[in-house]
C-alpha positions in Angstrom: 14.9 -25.6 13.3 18.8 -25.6 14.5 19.5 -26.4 10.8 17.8 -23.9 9.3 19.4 -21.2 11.4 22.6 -22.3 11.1 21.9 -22.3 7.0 21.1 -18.7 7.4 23.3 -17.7 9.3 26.0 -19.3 6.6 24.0 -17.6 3.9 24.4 -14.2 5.8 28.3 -14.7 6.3 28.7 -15.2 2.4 27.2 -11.7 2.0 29.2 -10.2 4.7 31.8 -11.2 3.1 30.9 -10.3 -0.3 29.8 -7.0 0.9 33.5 -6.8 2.3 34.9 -7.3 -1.2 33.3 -4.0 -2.5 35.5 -1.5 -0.4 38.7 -3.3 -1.9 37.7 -3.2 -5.0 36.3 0.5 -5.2 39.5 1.4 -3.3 41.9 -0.2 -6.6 39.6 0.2 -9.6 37.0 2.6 -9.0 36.8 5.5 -10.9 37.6 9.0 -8.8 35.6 12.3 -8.5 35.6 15.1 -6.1 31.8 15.4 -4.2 30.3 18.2 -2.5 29.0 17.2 0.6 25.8 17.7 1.5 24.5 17.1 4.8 26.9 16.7 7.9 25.8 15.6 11.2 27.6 15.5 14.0 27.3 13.7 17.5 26.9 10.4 15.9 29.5 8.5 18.2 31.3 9.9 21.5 34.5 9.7 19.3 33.3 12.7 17.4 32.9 10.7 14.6 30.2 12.5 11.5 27.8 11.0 9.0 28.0 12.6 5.6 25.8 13.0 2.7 27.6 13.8 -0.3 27.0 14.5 -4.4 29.1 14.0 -7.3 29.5 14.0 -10.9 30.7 11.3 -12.8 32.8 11.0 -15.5 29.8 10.6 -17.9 28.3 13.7 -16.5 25.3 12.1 -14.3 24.7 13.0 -10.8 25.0 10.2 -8.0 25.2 10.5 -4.2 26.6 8.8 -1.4 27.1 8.5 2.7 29.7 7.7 4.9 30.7 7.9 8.2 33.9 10.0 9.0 36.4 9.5 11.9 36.2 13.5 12.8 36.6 16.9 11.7 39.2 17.4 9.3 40.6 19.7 6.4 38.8 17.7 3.6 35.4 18.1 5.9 35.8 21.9 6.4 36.4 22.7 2.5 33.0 20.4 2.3 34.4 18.1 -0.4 35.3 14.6 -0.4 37.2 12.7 -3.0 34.6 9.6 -4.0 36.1 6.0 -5.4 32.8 4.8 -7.4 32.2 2.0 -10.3 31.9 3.8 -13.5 29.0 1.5 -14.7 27.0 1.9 -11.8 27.9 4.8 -9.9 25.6 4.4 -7.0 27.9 1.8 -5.5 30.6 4.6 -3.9 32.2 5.6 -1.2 35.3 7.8 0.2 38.2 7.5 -1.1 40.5 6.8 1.7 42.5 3.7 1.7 42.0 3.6 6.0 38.4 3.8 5.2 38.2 1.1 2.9 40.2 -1.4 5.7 37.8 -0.4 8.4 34.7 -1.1 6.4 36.4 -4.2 4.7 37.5 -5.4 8.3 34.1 -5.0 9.6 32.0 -6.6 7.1 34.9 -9.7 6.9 34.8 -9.9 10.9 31.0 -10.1 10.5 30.8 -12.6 8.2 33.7 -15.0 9.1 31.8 -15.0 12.8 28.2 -15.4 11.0 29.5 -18.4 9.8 31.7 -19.6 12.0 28.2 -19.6 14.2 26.5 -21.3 11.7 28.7 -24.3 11.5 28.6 -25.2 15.1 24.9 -24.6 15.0 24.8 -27.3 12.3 27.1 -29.9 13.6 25.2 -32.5 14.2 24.5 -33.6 18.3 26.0 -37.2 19.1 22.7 -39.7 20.2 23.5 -41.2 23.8 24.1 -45.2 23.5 24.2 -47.8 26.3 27.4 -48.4 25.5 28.8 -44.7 25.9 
């Protein structure tokens, strides 16, 4: 059983750290749109941090949306738009386009993963047998 945990939990750090890759990569080549955002709510951390809903038009005219969670009130918030960094071939993979944003997430999900399999390795090492000679 202490093998297949510690398979999993590799398995889980590779995705971590492919979902890490995303945020760099929207951040450099995504495509750029202003959203309206939809839904705020507040309270969602003690550091006055919000969760956002958000809409936007592509460039090819289609509708997607989005969420995020934002560090606090500010200027962009109170106008209720956001600027959005999304792939042009598959919109629904988006987010804000904020280069301190995309390290947080990208820090997060790398941190996550790194330590997923980090875990996962010493699971798997294998436990030295006791000898009469040792």
């Amino acid at each position: 059983m202490d093998r297949f945990a510690a398979r999993m939990l590799i398995i889980i750090g590779v995705l971590c750290l492919l979902q890490a890759a995303v945020k760099p990569i929207l951040w450099f080549a995504g495509a750029r749109a202003t959203g309206v955002i939809t839904h705020m709510e507040r309270g969602v951390s003690k550091t006055g941090a919000l969760w956002l809903n958000y809409s936007f038009t592509t460039k090819d005219n289609k509708l997607a949306q989005g969420s995020a969670m934002a560090g606090g009130v500010n200027s962009t918030v109170l106008h209720r738009k956001v600027q959005v960094a999304y792939l042009p071939f598959y919109p629904d993979i988006n987010m804000p386009a904020s280069a301190g944003y995309a390290a947080v997430i990208f820090g997060g999900w790398t941190l996550t993963g790194l330590f997923c399999m980090v875990v996962g390795r010493v699971i798997d090492v294998p436990r030295r047998k006791k000898t009469k000679d040792s």
